[in-house]
C-alpha positions as CSV (number, residue, x, y, z in Angstrom):
1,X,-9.2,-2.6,-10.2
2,X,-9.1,0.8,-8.6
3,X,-11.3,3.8,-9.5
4,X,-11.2,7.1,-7.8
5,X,-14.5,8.8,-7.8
6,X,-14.7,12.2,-9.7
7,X,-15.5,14.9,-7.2
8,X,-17.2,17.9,-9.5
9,X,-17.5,20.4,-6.7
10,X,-13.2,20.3,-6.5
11,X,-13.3,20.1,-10.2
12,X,-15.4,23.1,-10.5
13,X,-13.3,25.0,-7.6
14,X,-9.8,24.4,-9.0
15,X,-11.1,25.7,-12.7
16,X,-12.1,28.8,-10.7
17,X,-8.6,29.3,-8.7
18,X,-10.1,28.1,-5.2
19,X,-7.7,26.3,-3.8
20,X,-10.4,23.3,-3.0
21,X,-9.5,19.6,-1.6
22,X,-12.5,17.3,-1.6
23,X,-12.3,14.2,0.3
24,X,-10.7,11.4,-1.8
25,X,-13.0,8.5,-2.7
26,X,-12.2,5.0,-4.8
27,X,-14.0,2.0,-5.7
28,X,-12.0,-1.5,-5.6
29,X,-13.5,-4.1,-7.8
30,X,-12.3,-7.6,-8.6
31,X,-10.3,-8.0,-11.9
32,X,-12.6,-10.0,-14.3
33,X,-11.5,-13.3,-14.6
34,X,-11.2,-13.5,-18.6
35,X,-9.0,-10.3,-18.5
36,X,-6.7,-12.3,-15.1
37,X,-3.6,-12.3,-17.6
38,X,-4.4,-9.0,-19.3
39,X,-2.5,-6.2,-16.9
40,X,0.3,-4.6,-19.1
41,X,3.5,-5.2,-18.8
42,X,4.6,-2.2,-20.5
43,X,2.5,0.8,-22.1
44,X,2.3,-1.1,-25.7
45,X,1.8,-4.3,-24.4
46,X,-0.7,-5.5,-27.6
47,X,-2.2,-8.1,-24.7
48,X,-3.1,-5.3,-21.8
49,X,-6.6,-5.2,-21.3
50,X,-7.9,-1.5,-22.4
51,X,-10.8,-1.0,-20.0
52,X,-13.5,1.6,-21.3
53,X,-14.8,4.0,-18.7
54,X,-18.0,2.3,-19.3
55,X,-16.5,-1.1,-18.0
56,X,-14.3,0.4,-15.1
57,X,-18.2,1.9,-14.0
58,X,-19.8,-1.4,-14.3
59,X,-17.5,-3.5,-12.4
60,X,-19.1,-4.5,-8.8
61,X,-17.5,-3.1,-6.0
62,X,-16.1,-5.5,-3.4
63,X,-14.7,-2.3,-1.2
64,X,-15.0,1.3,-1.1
65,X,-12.9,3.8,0.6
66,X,-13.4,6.9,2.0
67,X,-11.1,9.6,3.2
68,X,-11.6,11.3,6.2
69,X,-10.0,14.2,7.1
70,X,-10.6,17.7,8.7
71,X,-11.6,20.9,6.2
72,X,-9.1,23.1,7.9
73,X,-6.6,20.5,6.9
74,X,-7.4,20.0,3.7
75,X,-8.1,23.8,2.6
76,X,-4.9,25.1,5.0
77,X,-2.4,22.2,2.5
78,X,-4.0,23.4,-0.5
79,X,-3.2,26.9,-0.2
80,X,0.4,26.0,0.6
81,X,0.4,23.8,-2.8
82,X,1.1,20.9,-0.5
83,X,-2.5,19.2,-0.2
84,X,-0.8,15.7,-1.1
85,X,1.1,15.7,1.5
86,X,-2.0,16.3,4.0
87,X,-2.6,13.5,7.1
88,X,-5.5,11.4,6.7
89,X,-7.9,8.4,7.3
90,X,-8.5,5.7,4.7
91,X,-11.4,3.6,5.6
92,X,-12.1,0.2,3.2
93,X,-15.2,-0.8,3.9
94,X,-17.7,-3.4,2.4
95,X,-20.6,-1.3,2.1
96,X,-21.5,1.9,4.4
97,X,-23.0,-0.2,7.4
98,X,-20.7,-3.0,7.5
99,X,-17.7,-1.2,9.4
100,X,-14.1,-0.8,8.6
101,X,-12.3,-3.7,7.1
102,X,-9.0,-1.9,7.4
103,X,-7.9,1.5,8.4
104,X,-4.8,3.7,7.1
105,X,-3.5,6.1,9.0
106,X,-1.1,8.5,7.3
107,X,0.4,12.0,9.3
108,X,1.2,14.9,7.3
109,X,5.5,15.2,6.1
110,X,7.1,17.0,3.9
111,X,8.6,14.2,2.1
112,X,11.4,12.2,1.4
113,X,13.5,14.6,-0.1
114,X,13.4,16.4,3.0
115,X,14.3,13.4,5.3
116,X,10.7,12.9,6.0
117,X,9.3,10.0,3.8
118,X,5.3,9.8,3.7
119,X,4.4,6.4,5.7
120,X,0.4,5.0,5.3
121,X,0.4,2.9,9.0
122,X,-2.1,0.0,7.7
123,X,-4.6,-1.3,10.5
124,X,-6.7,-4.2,10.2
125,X,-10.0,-3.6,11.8
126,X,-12.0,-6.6,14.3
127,X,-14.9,-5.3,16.4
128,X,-13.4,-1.7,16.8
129,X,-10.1,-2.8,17.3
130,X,-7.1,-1.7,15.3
131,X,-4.0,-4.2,14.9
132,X,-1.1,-2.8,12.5
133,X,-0.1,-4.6,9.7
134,X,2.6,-2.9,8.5
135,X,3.0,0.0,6.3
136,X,4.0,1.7,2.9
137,X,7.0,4.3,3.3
138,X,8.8,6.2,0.5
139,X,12.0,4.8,-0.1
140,X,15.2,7.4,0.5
141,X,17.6,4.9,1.3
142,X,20.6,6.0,-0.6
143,X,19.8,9.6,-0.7
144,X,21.9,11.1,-2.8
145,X,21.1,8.3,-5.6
146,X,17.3,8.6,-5.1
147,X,17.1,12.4,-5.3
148,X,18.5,12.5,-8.3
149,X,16.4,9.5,-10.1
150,X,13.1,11.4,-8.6
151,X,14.5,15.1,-10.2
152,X,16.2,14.2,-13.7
153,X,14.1,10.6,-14.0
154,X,11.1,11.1,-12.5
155,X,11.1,7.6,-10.6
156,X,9.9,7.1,-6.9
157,X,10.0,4.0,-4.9
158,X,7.7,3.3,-2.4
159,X,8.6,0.4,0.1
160,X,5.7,-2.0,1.0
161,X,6.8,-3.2,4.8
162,X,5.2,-5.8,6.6
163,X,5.1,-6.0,11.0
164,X,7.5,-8.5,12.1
165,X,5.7,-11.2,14.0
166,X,8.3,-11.7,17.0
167,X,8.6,-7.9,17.0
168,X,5.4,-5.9,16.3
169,X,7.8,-2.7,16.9
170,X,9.9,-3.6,14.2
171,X,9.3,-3.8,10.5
172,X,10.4,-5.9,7.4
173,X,10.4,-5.3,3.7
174,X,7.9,-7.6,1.4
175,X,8.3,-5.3,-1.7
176,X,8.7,-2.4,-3.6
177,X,6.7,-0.4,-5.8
178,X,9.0,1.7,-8.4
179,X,6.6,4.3,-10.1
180,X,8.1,5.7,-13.2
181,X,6.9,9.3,-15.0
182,X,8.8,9.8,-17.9
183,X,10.8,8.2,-20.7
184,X,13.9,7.0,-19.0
185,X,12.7,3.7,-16.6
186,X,12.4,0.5,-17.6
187,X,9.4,1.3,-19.6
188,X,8.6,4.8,-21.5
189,X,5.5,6.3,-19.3
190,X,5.8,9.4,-21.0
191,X,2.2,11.1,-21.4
192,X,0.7,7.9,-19.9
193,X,-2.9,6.9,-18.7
194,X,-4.1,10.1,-21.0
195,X,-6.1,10.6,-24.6
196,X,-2.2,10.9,-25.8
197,X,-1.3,7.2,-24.3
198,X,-3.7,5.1,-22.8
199,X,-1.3,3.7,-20.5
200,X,1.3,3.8,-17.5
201,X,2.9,1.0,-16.2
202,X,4.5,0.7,-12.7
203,X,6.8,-2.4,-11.4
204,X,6.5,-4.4,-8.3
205,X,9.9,-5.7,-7.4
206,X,10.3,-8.7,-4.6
207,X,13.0,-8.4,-2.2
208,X,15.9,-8.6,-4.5
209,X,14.9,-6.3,-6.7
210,X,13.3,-9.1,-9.1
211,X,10.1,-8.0,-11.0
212,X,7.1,-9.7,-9.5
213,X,4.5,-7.6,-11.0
214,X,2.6,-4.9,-12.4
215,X,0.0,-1.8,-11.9
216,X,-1.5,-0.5,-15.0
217,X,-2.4,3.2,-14.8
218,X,-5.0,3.4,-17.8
219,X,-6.9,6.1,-19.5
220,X,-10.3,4.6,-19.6
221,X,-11.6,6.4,-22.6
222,X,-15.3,7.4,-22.8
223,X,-17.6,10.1,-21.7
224,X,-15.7,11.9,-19.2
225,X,-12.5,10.9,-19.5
226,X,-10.3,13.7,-20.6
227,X,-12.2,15.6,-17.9
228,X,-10.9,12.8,-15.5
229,X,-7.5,13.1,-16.6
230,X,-7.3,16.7,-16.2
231,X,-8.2,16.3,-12.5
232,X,-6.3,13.4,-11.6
233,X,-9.2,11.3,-10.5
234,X,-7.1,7.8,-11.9
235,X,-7.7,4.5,-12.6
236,X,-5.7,1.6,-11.7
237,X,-5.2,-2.1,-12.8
238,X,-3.1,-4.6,-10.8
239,X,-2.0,-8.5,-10.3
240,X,-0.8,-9.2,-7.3
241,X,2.2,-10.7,-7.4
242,X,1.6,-14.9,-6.9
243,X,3.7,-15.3,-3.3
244,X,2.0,-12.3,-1.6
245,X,-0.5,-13.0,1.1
246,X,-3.3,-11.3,2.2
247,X,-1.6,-8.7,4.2
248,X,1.0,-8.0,2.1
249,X,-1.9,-7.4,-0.8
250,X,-4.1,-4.8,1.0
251,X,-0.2,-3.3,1.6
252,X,0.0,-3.3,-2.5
253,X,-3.5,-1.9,-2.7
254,X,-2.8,0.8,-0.3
């Protein structure tokens, strides 16, 4: 279960016009055992486990993540109306003394649809030393066929690549993560994850394209929420899928 944390200072600038990018932070807890088969399979699933914001706040945190990144950067992207797309640092740490478990590294491109897919490099971290993983890249292969599902469909893929072991220069593709926005996807995600619908629903597909598992983008209704919504501060629910290792997980969770 991830939870990004509500930043009220950018809440508070954006409301005002100020073109304000706080640093991103989440909280990763485990999924609660009695709720292990509960992760929606589609946004009416009457089995999905509808966390309260109440419950996603009292779940322990196993990791948290920080962003680092420079204020130039972030205030310089957010003027443009680009400040997803800045570079950053994600750190996933146990606790604030215990060091970095992993490290992801992603520069700053314009995108896919520009011939520049956004790539999050994944490092594991051991005594200050950073050994790549692999990484998450948007997937534009097929071009012509993808720009038109992300403008008049509103899908994106995102492939989840692991290092190859005989050649740590080259990589190899574990999954993919197909995130659908609207209506016309497997699943209807219109108005999703809001105090319309409490729930989106994303697909993780295996190498041939096979549905392996799921990410639940929900709501999480209580005191706070819509407020939540309206900023984009989201909450996430995912099972891996049952043949990924450990690497190929904190790839997922990325």
């Amino acid at each position: 279960v991830v939870r990004q944390v509500a930043q009220e200072l950018e809440s508070v600038a954006q409301s005002l016009g100020v073109p304000y990018e706080a640093k991103n932070k989440y909280k990763v807890s485990a999924l609660p055992v009695e709720h292990s088969q509960s992760v929606a399979t589609s946004p009416n699933d009457p089995n999905r486990w509808q966390p309260t914001s109440s419950e996603l706040m009292n779940l322990e945190r196993i990791l948290m993540v920080q962003e680092e990144s420079s204020f130039c950067n972030r205030l310089l992207t957010a003027c443009c109306g680009c400040a997803n797309l800045r570079s950053l640092e994600l750190h996933f740490a146990v606790d604030p003394h215990s060091g970095d478990a992993f490290v992801v590294k992603r520069p700053f491109k314009c995108g896919g649809w520009l011939c520049c897919p956004l790539t999050m490099n994944v490092f594991e971290a051991q005594d200050g030393n950073l050994t790549l993983i692999g990484r998450v890249k948007e997937d534009f292969d097929g071009y012509c066929g993808k720009c038109l599902q992300c403008c008049c469909l509103c899908t994106f893929y995102h492939d989840v690549e692991t290092v190859k072991q005989d050649q740590p220069d080259q990589f190899e593709k574990a999954y993919t993560v197909r995130v659908n926005n609207a209506c016309c996807g497997r699943v209807n995600n219109c108005c999703g994850a809001t105090c319309c619908k409490n729930d989106q629903v994303f697909d993780i597909l295996d190498k041939q394209g096979n549905l392996a598992a799921h990410i639940q983008k929900t709501y999480g209704p209580g005191p706070g929420a819509f407020c939540r919504c309206c900023y984009m501060f989201n909450n996430y629910v995912l099972k891996f899928p049952t043949e990924s290792t450990p690497s190929e997980r904190m790839l997922i969770l990325t």
